[in-house]
Backbone as CSV, one residue per row, in Angstrom:
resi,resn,N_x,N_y,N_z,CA_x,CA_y,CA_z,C_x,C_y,C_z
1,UNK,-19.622,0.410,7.680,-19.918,1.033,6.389,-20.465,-0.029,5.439
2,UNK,-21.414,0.211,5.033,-22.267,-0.796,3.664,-21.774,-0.509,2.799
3,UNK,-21.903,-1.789,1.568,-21.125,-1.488,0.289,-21.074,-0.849,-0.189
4,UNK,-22.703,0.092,-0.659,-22.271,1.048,-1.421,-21.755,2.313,-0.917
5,UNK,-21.744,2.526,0.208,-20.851,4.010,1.333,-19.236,3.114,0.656
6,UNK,-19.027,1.912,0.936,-17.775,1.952,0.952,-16.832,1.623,-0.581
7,UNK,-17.769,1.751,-1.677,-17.952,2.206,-3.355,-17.359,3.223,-3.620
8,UNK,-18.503,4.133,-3.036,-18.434,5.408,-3.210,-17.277,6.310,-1.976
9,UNK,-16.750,5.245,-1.020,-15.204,6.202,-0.736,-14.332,5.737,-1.539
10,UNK,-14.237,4.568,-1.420,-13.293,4.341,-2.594,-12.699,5.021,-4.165
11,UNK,-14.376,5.707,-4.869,-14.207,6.378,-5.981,-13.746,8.099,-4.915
12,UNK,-14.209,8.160,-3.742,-13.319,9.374,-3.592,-11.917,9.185,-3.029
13,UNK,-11.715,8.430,-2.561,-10.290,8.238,-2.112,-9.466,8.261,-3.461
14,UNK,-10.152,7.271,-4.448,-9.070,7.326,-5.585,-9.172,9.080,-6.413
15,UNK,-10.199,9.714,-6.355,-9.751,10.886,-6.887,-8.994,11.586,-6.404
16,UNK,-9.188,11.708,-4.829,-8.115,12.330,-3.873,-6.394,12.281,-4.023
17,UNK,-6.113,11.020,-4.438,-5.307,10.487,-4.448,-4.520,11.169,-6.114
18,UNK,-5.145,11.043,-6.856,-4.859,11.199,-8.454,-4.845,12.746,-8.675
19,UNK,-6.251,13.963,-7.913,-5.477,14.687,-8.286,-4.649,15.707,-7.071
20,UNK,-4.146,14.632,-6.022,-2.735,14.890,-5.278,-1.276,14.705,-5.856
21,UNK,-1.561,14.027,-6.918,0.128,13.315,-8.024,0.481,12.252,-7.122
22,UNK,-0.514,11.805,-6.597,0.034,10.407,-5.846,-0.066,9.132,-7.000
23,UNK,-0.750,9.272,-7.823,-0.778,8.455,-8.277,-1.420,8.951,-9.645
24,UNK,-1.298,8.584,-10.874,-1.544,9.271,-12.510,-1.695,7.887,-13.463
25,UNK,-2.178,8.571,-14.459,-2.358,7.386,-15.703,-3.367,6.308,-15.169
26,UNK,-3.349,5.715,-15.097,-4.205,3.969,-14.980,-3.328,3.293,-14.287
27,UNK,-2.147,3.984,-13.321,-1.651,3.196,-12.317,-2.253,2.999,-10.907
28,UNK,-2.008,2.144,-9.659,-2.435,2.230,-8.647,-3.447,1.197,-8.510
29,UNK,-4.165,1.338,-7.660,-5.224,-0.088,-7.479,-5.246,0.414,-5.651
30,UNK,-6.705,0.030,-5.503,-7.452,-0.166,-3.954,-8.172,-1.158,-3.640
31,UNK,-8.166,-1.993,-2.784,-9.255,-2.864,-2.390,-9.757,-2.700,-0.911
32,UNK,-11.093,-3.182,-0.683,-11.430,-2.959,0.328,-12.167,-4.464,0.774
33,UNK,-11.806,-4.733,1.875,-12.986,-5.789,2.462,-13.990,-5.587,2.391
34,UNK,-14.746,-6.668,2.426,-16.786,-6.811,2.167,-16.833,-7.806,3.105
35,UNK,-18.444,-8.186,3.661,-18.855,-9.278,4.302,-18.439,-10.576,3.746
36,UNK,-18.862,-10.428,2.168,-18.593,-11.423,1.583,-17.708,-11.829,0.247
37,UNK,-16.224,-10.600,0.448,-15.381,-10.959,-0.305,-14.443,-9.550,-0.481
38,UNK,-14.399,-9.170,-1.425,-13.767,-7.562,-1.703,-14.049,-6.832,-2.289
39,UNK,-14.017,-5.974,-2.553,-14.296,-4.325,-3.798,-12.945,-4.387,-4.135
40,UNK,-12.346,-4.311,-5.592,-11.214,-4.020,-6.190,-11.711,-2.529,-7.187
41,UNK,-10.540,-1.945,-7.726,-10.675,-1.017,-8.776,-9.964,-1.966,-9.699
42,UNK,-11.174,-1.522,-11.473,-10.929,-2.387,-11.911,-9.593,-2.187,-12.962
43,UNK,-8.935,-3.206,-13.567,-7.894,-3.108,-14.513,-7.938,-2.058,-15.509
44,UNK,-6.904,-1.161,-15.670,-7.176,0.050,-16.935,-7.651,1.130,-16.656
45,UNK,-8.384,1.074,-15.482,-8.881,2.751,-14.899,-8.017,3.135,-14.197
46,UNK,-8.652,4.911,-14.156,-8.077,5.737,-13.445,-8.130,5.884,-12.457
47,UNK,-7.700,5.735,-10.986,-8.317,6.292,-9.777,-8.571,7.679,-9.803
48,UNK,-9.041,8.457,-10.823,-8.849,10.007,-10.526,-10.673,9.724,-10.899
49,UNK,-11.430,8.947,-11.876,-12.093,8.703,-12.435,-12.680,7.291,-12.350
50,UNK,-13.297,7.309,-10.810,-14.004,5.964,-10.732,-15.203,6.164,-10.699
51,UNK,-15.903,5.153,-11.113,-17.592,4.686,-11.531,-17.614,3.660,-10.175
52,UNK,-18.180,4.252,-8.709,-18.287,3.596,-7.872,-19.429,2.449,-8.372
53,UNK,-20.486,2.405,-9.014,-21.068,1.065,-9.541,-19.995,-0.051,-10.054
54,UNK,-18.984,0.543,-11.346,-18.550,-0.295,-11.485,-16.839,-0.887,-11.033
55,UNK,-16.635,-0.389,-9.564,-15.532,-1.292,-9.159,-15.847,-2.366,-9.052
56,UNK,-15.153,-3.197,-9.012,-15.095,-5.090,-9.175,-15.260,-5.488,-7.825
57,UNK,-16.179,-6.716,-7.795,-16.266,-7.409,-6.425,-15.678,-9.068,-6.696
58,UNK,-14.979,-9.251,-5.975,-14.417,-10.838,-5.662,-15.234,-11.752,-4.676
59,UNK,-15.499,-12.579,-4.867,-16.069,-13.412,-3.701,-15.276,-13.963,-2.765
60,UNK,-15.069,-14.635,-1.453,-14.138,-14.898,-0.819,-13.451,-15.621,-1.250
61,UNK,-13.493,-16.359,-2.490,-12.644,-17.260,-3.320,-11.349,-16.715,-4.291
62,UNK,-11.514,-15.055,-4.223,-11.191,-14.485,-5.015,-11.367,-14.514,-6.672
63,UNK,-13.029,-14.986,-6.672,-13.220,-15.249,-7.995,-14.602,-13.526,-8.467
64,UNK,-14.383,-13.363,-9.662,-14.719,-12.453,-10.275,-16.361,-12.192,-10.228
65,UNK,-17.343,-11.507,-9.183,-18.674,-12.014,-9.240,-19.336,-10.721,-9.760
66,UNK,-18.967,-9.236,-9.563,-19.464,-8.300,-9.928,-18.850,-7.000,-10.582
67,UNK,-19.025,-6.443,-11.542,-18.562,-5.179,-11.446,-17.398,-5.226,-12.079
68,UNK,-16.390,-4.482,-12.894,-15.622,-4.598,-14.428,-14.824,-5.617,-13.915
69,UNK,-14.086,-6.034,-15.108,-12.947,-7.113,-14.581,-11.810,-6.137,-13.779
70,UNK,-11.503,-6.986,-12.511,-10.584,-6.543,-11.579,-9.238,-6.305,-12.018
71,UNK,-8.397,-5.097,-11.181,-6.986,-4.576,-11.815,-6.107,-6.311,-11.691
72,UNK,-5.480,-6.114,-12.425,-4.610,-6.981,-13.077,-3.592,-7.669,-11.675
73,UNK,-3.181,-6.533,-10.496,-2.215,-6.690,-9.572,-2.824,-6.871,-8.518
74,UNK,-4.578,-7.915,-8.313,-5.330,-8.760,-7.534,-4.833,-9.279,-6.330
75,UNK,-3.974,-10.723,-7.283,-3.036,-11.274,-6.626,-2.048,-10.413,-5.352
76,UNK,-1.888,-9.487,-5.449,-0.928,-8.825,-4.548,-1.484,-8.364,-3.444
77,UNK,-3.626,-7.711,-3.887,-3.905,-7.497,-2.719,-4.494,-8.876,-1.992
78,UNK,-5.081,-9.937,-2.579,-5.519,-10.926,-1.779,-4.078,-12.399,-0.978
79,UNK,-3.351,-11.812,-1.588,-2.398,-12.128,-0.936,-1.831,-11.737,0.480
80,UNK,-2.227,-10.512,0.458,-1.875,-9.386,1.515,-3.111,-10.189,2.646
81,UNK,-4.387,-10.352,1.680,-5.441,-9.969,2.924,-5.093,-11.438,3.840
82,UNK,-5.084,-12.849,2.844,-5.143,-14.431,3.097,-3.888,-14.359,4.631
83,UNK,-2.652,-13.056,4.225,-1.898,-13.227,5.175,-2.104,-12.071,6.675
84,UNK,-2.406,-11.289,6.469,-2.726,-10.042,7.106,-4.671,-10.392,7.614
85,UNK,-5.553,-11.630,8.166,-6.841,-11.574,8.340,-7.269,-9.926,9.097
86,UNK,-6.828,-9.417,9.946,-7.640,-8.104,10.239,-7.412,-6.703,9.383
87,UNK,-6.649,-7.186,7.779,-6.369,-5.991,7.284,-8.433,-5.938,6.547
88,UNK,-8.501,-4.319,6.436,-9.942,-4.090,6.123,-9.594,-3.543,4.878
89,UNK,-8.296,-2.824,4.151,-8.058,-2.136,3.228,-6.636,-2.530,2.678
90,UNK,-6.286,-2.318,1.148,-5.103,-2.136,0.819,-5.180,-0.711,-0.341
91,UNK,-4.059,-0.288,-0.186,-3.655,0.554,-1.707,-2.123,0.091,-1.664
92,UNK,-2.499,0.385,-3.545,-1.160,-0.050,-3.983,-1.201,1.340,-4.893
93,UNK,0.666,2.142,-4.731,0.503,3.217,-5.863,2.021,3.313,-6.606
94,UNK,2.300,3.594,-7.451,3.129,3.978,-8.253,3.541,4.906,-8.250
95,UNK,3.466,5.699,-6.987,3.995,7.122,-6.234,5.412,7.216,-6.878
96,UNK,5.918,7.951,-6.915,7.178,8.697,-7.661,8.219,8.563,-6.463
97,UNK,8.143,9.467,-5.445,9.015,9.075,-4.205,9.298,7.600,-3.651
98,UNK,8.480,6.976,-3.458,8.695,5.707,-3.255,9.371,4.837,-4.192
99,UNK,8.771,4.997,-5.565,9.460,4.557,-6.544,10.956,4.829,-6.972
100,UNK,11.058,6.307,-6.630,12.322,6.111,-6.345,13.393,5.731,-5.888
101,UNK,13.285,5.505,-4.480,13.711,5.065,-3.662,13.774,3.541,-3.915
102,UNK,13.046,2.761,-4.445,13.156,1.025,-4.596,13.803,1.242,-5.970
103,UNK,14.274,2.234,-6.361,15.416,1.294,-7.596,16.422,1.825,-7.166
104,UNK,16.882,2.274,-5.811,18.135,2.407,-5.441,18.783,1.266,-5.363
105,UNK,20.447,1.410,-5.184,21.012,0.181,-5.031,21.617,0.077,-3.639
106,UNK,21.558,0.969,-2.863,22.107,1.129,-2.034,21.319,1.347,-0.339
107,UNK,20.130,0.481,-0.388,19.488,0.864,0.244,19.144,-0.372,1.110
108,UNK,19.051,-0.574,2.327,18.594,-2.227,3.194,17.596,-2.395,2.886
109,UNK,17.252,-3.649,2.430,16.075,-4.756,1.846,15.332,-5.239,2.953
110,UNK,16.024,-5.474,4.211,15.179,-5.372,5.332,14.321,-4.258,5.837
111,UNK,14.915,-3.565,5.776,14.483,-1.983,6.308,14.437,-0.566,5.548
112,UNK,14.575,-0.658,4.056,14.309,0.442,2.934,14.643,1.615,3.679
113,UNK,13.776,2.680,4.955,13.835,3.866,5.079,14.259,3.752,6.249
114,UNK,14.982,4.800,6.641,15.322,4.939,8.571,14.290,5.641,8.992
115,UNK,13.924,5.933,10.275,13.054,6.195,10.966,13.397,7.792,11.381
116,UNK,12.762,8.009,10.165,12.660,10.176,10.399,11.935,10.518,10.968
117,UNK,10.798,9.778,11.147,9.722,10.670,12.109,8.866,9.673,12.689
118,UNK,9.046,10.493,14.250,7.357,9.245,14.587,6.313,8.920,14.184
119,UNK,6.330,9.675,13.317,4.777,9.365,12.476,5.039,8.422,11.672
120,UNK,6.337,8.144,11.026,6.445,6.995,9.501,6.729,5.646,11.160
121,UNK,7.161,5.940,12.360,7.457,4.780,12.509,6.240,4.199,12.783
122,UNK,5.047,5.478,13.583,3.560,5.151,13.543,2.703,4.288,12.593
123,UNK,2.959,4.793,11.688,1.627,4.472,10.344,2.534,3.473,9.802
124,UNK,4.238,3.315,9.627,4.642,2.060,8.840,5.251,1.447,9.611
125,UNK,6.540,1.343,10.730,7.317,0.987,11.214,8.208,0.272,10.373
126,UNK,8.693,-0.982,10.154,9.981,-1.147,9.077,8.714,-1.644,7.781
127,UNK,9.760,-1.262,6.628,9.197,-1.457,5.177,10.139,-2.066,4.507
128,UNK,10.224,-3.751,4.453,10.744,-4.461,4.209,10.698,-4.485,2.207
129,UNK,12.037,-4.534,0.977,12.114,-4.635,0.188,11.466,-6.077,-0.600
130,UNK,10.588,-5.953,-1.384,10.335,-7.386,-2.413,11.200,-6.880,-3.702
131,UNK,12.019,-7.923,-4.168,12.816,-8.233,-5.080,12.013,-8.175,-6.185
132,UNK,12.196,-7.855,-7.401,11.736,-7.152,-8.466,11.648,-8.346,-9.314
133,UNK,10.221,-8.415,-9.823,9.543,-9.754,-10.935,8.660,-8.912,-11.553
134,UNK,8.486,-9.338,-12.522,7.639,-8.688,-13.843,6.163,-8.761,-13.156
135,UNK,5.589,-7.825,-13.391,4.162,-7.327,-13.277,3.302,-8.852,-13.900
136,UNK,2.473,-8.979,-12.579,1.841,-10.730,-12.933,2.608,-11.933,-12.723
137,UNK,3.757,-11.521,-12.388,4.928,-13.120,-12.071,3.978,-13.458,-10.833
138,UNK,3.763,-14.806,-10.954,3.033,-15.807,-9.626,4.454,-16.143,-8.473
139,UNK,5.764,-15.970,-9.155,6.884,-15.522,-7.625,6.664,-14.149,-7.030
140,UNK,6.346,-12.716,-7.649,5.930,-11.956,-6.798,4.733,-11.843,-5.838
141,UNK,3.515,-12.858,-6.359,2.618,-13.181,-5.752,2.915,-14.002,-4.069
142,UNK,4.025,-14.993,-4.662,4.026,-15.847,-3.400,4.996,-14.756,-2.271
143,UNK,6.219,-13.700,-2.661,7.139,-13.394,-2.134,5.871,-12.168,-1.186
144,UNK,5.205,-11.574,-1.592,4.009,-10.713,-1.319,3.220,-11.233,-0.277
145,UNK,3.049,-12.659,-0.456,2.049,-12.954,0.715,3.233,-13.349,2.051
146,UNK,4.369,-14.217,1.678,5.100,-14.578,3.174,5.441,-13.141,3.224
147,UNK,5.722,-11.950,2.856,6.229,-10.986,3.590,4.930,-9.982,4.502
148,UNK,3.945,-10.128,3.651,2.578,-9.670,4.498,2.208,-9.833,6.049
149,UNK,2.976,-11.492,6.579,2.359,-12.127,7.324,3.375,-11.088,8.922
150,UNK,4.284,-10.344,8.462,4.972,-9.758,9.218,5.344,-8.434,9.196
151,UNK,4.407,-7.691,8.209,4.509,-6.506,7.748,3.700,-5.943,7.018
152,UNK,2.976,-4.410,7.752,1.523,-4.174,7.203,1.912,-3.404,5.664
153,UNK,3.342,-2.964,5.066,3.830,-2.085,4.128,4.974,-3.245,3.487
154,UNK,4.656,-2.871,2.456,6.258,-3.235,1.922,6.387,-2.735,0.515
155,UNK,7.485,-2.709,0.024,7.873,-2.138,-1.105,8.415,-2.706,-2.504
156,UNK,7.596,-2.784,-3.773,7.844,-3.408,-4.651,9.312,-2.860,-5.376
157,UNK,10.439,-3.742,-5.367,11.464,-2.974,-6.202,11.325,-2.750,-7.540
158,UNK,11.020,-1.520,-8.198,11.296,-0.816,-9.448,9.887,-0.893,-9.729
159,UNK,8.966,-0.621,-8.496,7.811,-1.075,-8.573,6.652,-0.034,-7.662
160,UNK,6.893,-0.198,-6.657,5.950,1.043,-5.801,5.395,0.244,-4.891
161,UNK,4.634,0.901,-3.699,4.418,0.588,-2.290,2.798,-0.257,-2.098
162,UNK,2.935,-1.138,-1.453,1.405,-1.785,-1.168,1.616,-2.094,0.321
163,UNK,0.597,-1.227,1.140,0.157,-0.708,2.246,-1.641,-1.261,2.704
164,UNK,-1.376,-1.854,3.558,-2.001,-2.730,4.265,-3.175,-1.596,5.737
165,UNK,-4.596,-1.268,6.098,-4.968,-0.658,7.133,-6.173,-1.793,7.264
166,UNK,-6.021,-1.432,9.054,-7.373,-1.695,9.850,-8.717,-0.850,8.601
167,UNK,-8.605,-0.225,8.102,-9.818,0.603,6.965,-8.595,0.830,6.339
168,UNK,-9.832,1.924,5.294,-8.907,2.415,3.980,-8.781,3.352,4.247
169,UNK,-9.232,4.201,5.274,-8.698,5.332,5.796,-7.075,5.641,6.268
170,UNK,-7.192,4.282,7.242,-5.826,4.226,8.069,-4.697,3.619,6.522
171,UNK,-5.165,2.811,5.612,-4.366,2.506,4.391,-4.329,3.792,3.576
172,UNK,-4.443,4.611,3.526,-4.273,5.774,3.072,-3.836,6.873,3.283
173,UNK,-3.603,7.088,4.816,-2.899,7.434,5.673,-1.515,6.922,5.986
174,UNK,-1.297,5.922,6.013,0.533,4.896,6.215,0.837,5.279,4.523
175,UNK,-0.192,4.953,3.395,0.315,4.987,2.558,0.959,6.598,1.855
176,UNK,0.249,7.953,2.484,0.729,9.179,2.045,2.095,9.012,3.179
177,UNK,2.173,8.270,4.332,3.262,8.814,5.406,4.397,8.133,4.463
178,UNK,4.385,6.936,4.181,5.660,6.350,3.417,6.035,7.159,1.966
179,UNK,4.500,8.111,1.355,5.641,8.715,0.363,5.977,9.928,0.599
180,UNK,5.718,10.414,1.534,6.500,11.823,2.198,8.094,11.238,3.244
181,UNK,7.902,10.474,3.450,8.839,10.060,4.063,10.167,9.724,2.699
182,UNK,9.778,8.872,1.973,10.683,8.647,0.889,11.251,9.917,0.205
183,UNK,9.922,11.041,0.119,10.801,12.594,-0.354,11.430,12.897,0.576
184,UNK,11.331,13.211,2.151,12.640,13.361,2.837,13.522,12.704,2.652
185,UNK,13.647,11.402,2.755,14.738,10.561,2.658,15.861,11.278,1.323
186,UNK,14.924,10.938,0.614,15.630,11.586,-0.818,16.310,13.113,-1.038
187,UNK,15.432,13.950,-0.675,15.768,15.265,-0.211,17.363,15.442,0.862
188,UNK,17.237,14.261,1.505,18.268,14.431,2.655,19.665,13.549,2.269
189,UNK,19.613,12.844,1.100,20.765,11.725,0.855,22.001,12.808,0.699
190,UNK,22.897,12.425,0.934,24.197,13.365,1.045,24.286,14.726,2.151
191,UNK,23.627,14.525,3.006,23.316,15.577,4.399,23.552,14.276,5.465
192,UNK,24.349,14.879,6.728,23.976,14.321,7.452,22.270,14.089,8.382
193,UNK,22.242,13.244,8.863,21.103,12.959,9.689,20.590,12.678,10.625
194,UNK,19.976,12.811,11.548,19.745,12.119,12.904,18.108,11.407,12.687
195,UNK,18.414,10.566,11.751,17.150,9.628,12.266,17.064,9.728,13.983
196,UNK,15.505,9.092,13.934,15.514,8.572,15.746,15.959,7.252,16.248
197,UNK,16.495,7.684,17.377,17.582,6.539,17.802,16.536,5.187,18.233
198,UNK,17.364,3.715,18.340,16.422,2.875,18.529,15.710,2.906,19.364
199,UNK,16.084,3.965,20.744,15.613,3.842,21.734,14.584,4.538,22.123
200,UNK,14.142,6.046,21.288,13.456,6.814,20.702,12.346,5.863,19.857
201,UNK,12.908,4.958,18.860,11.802,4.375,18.340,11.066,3.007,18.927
202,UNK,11.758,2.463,19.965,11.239,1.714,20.993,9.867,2.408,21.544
203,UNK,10.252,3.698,22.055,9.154,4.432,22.616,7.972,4.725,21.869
204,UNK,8.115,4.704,20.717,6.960,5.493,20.019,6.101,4.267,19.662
205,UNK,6.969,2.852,19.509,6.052,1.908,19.402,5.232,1.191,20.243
206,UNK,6.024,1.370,21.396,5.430,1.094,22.682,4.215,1.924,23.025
207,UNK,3.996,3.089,22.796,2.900,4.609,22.944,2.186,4.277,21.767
208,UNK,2.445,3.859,20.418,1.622,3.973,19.330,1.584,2.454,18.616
209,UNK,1.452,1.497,18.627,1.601,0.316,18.455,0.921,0.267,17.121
210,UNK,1.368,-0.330,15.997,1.153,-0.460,14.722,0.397,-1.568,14.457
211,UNK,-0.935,-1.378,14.254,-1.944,-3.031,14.366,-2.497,-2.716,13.225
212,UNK,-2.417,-3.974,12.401,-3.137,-4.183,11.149,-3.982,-5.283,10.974
């Protein structure tokens, strides 16, 4: 896909996305790989309402070469990419389900969700917790990239999900499975449950192998 095909999914992915309630207001952020650096959405917009001319391009330096100034939470996706080299896409969203779920207190920091369905173990497999720093802290930056290097998802506490794909297709895809998954989860707290057993989820990774 050439830049401007992959502009102009981007301004549809982000409408898709905004008017699904995945994401509202001027929250959220997408980037996509380029030959020669990235496409960001820029700081203050809407994904419901993108100007595929003017999303932001980074050079491989991650310095500012085209197109509005880039969203503010940069750092989080080029962090992702420096650690993750075959990721082609990230989204980051401020999804409500997910968000919920990371200001629990009661929830494993290793492993946030149990494994409800083959599909979340498909598209995410474990979704390891990042510890909660103010929006722009250069410690969430660094905690973002060592956890990248072992995990295509992870979850900002009191914060929301940044999801890592081979494209932005497949990042958009892990990223709707983790917030349907978080409304079951949530939906189901105080019910018993039969997540799938490890041995069940052995299988599905073995049949569906999670490559980013």
């Amino acid at each position: 896909m050439n830049e401007t095909a992959l502009r102009d999914r981007i301004a549809a992915v982000g409408r898709s996305l905004f008017q699904r309630g995945l994401t509202f207001g001027s929250t959220g952020n997408i980037s996509a790989r380029v030959d020669d650096g990235w496409l960001m959405t820029p700081t203050g917009s809407s994904l419901g309402d993108l100007d595929p001319a003017r999303i932001s391009k980074l050079d491989g330096a991650g310095r500012h070469v085209g197109g509005d100034k880039p969203t503010k939470e940069a750092f989080l996706h080029t962090g992702f990419y420096e650690s993750r080299p075959n990721a082609g896409a990230i989204v980051h969203l401020h999804s409500t389900y997910s968000v919920a779920v990371s200001c629990l207190a009661d929830i494993d920091p290793a492993d946030v969700l149990p494994p409800l369905t083959a599909y979340y173990v498909m598209r995410i497999g474990r979704l390891p917790l990042i510890p909660y720093y103010p929006p722009g802290d250069v410690d969430l930056a660094r905690a973002v990239k060592e956890m990248a290097s072992d995990h295509h998802a992870v979850l900002l506490a009191n914060h929301g999900p940044v999801v890592a794909g081979k494209s932005l297709d497949d990042a958009v895809d892990a990223t709707e499975e983790l917030e349907e998954t978080a409304k079951l989860f949530l939906l189901l707290r105080g019910s018993p449950t039969a997540p799938l057993t490890a041995e069940q989820v052995a299988e599905v990774r073995a049949r569906f192998p999670v490559a980013t």
